[in-house]
Kinemage of the C-alpha trace (Angstrom):
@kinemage 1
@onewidth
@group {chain A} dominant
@subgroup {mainchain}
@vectorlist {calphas} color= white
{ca unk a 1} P 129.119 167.621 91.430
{ca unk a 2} L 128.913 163.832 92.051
{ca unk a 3} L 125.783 164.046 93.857
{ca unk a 4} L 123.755 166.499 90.822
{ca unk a 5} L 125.453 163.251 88.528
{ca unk a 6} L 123.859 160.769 90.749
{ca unk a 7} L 120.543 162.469 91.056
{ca unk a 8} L 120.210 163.094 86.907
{ca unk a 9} L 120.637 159.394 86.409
{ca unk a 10} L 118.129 158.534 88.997
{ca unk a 11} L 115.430 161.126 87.502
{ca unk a 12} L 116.673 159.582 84.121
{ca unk a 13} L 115.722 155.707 85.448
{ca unk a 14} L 112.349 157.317 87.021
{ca unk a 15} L 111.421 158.438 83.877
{ca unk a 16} L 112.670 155.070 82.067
{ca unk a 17} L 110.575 153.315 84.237
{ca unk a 18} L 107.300 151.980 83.465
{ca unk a 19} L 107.449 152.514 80.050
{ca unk a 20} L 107.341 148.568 78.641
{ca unk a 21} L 103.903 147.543 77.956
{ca unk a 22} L 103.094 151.084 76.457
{ca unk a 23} L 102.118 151.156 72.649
{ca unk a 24} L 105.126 150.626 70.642
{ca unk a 25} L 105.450 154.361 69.485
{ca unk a 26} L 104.508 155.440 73.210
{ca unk a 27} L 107.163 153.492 74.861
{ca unk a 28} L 109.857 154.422 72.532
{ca unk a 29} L 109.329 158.114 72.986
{ca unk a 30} L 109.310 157.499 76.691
{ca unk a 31} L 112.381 156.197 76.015
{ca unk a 32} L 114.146 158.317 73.753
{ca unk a 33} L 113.555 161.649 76.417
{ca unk a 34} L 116.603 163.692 77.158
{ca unk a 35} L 116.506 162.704 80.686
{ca unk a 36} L 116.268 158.958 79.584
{ca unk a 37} L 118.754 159.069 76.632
{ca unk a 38} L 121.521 161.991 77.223
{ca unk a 39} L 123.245 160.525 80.254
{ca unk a 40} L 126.942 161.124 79.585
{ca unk a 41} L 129.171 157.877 77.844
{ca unk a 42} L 131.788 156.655 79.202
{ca unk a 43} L 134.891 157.705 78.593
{ca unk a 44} L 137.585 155.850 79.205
{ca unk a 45} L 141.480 156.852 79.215
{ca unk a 46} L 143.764 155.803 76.292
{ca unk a 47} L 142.463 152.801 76.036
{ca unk a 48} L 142.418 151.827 72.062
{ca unk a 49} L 138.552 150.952 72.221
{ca unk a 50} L 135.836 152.446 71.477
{ca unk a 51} L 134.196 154.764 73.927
{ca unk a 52} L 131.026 153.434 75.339
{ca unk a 53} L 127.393 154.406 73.761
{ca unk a 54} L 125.260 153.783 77.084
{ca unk a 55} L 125.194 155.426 80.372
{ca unk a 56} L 128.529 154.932 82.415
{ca unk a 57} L 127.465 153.317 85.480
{ca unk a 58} L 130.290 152.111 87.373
{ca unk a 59} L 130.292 155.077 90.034
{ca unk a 60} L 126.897 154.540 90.949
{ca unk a 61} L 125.397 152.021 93.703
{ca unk a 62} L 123.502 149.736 91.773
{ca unk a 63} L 123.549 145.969 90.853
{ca unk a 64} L 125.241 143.180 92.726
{ca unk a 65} L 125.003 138.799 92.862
{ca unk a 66} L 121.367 137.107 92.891
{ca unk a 67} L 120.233 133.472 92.326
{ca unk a 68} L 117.091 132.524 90.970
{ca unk a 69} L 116.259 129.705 88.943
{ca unk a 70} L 116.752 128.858 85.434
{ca unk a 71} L 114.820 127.249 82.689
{ca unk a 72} L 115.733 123.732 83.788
{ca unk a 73} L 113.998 124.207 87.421
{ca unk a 74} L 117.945 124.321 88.999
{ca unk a 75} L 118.970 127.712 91.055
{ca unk a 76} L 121.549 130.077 89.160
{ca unk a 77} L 123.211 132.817 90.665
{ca unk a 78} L 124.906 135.740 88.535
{ca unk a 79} L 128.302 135.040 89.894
{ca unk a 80} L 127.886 131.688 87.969
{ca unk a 81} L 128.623 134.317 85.003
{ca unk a 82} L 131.834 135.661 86.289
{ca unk a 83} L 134.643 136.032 83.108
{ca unk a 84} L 131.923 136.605 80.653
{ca unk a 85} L 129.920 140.150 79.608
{ca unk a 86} L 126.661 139.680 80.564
{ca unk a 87} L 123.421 141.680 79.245
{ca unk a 88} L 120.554 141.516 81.838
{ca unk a 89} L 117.572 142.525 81.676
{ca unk a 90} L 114.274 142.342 83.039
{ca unk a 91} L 110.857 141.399 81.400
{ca unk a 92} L 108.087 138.651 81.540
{ca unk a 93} L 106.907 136.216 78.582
{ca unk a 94} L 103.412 138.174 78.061
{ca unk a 95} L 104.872 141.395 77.184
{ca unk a 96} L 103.432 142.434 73.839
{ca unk a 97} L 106.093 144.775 72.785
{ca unk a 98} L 109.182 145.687 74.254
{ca unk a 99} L 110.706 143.040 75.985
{ca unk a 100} L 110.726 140.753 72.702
{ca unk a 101} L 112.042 143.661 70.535
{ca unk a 102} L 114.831 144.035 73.195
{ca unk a 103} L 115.679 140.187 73.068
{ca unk a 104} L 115.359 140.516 69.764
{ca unk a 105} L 118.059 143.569 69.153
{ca unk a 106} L 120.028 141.811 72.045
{ca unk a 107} L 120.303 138.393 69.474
{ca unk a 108} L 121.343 141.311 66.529
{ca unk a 109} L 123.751 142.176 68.921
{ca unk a 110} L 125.691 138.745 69.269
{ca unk a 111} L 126.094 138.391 65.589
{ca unk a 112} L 127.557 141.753 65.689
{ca unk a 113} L 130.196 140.541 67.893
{ca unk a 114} L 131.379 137.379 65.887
{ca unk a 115} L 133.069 135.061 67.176
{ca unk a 116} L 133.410 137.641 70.867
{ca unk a 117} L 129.573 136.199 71.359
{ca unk a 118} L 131.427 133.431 73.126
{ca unk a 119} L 132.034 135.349 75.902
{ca unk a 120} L 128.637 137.325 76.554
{ca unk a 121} L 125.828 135.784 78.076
{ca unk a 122} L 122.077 137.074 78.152
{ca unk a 123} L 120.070 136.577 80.630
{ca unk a 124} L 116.660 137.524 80.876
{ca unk a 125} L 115.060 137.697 84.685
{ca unk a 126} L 111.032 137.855 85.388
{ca unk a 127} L 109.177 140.428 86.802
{ca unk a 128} L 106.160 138.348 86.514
{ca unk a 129} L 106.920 135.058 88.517
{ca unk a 130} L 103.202 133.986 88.979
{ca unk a 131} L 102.979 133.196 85.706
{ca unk a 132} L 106.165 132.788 84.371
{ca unk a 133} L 107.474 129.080 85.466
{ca unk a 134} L 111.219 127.958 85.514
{ca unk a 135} L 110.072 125.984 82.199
{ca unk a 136} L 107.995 128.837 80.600
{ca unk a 137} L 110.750 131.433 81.175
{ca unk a 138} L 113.794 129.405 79.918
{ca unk a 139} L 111.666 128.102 76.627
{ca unk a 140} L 110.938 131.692 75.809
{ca unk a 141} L 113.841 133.326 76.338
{ca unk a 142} L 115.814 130.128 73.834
{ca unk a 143} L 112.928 131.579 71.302
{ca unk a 144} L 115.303 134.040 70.164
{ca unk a 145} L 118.391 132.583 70.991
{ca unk a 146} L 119.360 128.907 71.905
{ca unk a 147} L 122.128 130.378 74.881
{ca unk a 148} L 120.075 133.059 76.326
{ca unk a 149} L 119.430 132.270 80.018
{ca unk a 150} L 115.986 133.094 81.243
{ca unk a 151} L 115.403 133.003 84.735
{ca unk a 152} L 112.609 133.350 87.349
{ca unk a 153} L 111.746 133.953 90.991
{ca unk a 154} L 110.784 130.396 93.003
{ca unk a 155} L 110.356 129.353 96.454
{ca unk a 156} L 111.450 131.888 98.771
{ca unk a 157} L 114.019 133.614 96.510
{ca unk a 158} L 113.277 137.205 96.708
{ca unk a 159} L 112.463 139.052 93.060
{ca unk a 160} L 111.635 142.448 95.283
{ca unk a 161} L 114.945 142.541 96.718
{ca unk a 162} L 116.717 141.887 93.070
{ca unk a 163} L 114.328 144.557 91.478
{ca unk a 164} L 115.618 147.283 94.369
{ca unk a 165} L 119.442 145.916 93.802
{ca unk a 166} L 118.805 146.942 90.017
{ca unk a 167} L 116.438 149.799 90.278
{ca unk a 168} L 113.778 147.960 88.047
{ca unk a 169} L 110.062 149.204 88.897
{ca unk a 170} L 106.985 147.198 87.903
{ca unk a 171} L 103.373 147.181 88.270
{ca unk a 172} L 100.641 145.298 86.969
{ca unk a 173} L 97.563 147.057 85.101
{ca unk a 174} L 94.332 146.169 83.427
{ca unk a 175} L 94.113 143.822 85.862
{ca unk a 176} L 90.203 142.436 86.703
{ca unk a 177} L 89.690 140.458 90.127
{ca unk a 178} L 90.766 136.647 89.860
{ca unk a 179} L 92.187 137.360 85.819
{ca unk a 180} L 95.488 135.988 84.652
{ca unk a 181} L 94.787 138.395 82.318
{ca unk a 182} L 96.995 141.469 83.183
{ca unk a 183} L 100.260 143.472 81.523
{ca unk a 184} L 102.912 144.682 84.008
{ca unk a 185} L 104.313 147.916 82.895
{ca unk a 186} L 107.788 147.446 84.042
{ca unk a 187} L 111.402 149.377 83.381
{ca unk a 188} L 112.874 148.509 79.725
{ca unk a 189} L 116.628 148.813 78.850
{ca unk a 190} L 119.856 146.588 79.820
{ca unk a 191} L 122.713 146.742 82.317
{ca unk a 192} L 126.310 145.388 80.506
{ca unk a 193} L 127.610 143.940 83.444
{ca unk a 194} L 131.626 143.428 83.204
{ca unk a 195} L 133.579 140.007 83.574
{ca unk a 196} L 134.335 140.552 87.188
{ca unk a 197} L 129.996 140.800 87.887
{ca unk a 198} L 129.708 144.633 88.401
{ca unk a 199} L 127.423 146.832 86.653
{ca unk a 200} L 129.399 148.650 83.835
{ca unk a 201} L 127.094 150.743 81.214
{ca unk a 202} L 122.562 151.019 80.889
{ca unk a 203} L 121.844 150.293 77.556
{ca unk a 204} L 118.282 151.908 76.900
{ca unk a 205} L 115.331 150.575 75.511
{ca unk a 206} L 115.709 151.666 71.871
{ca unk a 207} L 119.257 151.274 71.252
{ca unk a 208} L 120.793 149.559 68.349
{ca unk a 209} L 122.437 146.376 68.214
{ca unk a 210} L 125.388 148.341 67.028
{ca unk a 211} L 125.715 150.262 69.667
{ca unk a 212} L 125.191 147.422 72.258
{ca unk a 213} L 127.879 145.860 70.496
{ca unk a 214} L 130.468 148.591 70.919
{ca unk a 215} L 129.333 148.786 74.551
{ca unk a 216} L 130.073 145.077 74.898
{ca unk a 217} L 133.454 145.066 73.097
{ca unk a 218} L 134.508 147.953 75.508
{ca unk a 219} L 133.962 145.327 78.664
{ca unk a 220} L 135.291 142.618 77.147
């Protein structure tokens, strides 16, 4: 039974994937599939809180530490993070859609925690580190809120083996020879990561800051 779990959360991410720079209506259908969106929540025991809205992913192989380097040009590793709920999620700066309606909701979803907001952290990691900069990431990311953490792939810190740790696909398009001028479809959603730095619950793309919220409070 664990194994047909493990393989209808993987065809859900598959399907997930590559949906980011899509139209806006496109992408949010993509999203909203029944593979994508009816994963099973978590459930919980007796604990008083409330049961979790996302996908319950602390069975599964996924996640784990990285460093890359923050908005300030200075490395910054996940486990920096430890004792705080994080929401992570991966994007770059010329996405025309998704990824700043999902920063935005993500904002929504700290004032829906209050004075809790203290102890969640965003952080917002580049899939597109040729042209987002240490500078151009962390100013964009502060955009839509002055404590979310953008970081970005420098030197020989290795985005590819990050993106495979988190099951994030991405791939450039409309791309002409020698053009800056390119999307990168990429996979949407967030992973609530716990206080102790493991993966806890996907939020999808979509999702209300509500629901984030109650996801969050569950980990916190």
């Amino acid at each position: 039974m664990l194994s047909v779990t493990r393989t209808f959360l993987l065809s859900a991410f598959a399907l997930a994937a590559l949906a980011a720079c899509q139209p806006k209506e496109e992408a949010k259908e993509a999203s909203s599939t029944p593979a994508a969106s009816a994963a099973p929540a978590a459930s919980g025991e007796s604990a008083p809180k409330a049961q979790a809205r996302g996908t319950d992913m602390r069975k599964e192989d996924i996640g784990g530490d990285f460093t890359l380097t923050d908005g300030d040009g200075k490395p910054f590793s996940l486990s920096d993070l430890k004792g705080k709920v994080v929401i992570l999620s991966f994007g770059y700066t010329h996405c025309p859609d998704v990824c700043p309606t999902e920063l935005l909701t993500y904002s929504d979803t700290l004032k829906q925690l209050g004075d809790q907001a203290k102890d969640v952290k965003v952080v917002f990691v580049s899939i597109d580190p040729e042209r987002d900069t240490p500078e151009v990431i962390g100013k964009y990311a502060k955009q839509f809120n002055p404590d979310f953490i953008g970081l970005t792939a420098t030197g020989d810190q290795s985005l590819p083996v990050i993106k495979q740790q988190y099951r994030v696909v991405s791939a450039k398009v409309n791309q002409k020879e020698d053009s800056e001028n390119y999307l990168v479809d990429h996979s949407s959603g967030a992973y609530l990561i716990d206080k102790n730095g493991e993966v806890a619950i996907f939020s999808p793309y979509g999702s209300e800051p509500e629901t984030i919220a109650a996801d969050v409070k569950t980990l916190l």
